[in-house]
Structures are given as structure tokens and as C-alpha cells.
C-alpha positions as CSV (number, residue, x, y, z in Angstrom):
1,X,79.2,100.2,109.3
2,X,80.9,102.7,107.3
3,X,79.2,104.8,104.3
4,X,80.6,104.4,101.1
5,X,81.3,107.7,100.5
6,X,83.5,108.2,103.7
7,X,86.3,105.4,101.5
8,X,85.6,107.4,98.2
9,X,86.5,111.4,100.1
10,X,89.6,109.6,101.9
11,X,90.7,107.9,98.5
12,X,90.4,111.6,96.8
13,X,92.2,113.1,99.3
14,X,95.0,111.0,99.2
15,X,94.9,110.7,95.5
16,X,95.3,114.9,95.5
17,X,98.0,114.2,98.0
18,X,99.7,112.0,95.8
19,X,99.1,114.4,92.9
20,X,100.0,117.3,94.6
21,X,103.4,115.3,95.4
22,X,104.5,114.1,92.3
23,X,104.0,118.1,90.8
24,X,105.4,120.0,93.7
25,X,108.5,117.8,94.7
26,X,111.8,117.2,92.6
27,X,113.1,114.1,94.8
28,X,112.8,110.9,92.6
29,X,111.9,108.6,95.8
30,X,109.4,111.5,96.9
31,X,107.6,111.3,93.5
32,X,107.5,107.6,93.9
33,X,106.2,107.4,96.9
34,X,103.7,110.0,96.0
35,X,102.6,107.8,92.8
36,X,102.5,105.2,95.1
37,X,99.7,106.9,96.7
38,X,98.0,108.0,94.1
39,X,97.9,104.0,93.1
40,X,96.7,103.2,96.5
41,X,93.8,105.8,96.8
42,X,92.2,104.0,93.3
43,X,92.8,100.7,95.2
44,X,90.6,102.3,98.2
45,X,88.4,103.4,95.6
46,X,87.7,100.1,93.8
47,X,88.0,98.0,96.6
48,X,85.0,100.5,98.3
49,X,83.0,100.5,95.4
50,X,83.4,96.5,95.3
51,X,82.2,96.1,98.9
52,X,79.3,98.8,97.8
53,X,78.1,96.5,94.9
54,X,78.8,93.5,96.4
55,X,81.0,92.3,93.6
56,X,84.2,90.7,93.5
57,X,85.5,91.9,90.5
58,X,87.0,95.2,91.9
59,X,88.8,93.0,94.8
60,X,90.5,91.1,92.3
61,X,91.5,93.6,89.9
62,X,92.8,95.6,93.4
63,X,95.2,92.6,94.1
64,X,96.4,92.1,90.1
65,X,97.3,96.3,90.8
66,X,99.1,95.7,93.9
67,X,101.2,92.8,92.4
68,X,102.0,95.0,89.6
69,X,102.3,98.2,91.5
70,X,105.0,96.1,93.7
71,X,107.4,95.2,90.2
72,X,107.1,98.8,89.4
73,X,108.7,99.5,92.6
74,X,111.3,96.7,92.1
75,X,112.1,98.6,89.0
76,X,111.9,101.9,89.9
77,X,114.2,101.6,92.5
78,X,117.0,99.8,90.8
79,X,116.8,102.9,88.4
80,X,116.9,105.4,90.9
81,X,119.9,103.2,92.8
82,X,121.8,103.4,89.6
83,X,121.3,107.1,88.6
84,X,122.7,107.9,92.6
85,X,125.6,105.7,92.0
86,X,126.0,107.5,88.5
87,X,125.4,110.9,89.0
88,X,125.3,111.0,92.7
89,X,122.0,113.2,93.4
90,X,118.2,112.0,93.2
91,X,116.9,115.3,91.9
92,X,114.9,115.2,88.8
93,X,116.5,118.3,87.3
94,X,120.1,116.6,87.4
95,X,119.1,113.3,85.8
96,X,119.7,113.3,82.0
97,X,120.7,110.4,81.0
98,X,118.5,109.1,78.7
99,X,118.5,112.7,76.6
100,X,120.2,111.9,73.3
């Protein structure tokens, strides 16, 4: 059986991954991906400290996160799809669109 606090360093890690991603990179789907992870490393979490407590609660609000983390992505995407048809590049310092 696995401690506890093995799932809680790993989900820290890749949530400073994911950070470290989204502040160091200017690639939209690089940054997506990297909040991805960030989203995934507090699902380890809850789901870890779930199991810990032996509560259900933090399963169930780790499924409601992944059903809503998967429309972001659905969304995300299209938006990104539509700024490289538009403007032809996926950097975040060439998208300005939406500046009025």
C-alpha cells in the first residue's frame, strides 16, 4: 500500500510542472496542456486525500472536474483552431484579437 504522502509530493510536482509551463512557454496548446496538468495534479490530490479519509466526496467532485475540465478543452481548442486559421501562428504574443 502506498503512503499518502507519496500521491500528495507527485501531485506537487506536477502541479509546479504545470505552473512552470503555463509561465515559461508562449505556445497556446503548450499552456493548455500545462493547465491541464495543473488540473490533473489537484485531481491526484483530492482523489488521495479521498482514499486517506475514506470519503467519497473528493471522488465525486474529482469526476464533476474532469467532466468540466473536458468542455474546457472542447472550447479551448475551437479558439485556438480559429485564431491559427485567422492569424496563422499559436503564439500568445501574436494573438490580439479581442484588444479593443
Amino acid at each position: 500500500m502506498v503512503p499518502t504522502t507519496y500521491y500528495l509530493i507527485l501531485s506537487a510536482a506536477l502541479f509546479t510542472l504545470g505552473a512552470l509551463g503555463v509561465v515559461l512557454r508562449r505556445n497556446v496548446l503548450i499552456i493548455f496542456m500545462s493547465v491541464e496538468m495543473m488540473l490533473n495534479a489537484v485531481n491526484l490530490t483530492f482523489a488521495a486525500l479521498a482514499r486517506h479519509f475514506l470519503q467519497l466526496h473528493g471522488q465525486i467532485f474529482v469526476l464533476m472536474a474532469m467532466a468540466v475540465a473536458a468542455a474546457e478543452v472542447a472550447v479551448g481548442l475551437a479558439i485556438v483552431m480559429a485564431v491559427v486559421r485567422h492569424k496563422d501562428s499559436t503564439n500568445v504574443q501574436d494573438i490580439n484579437l479581442l484588444k479593443g
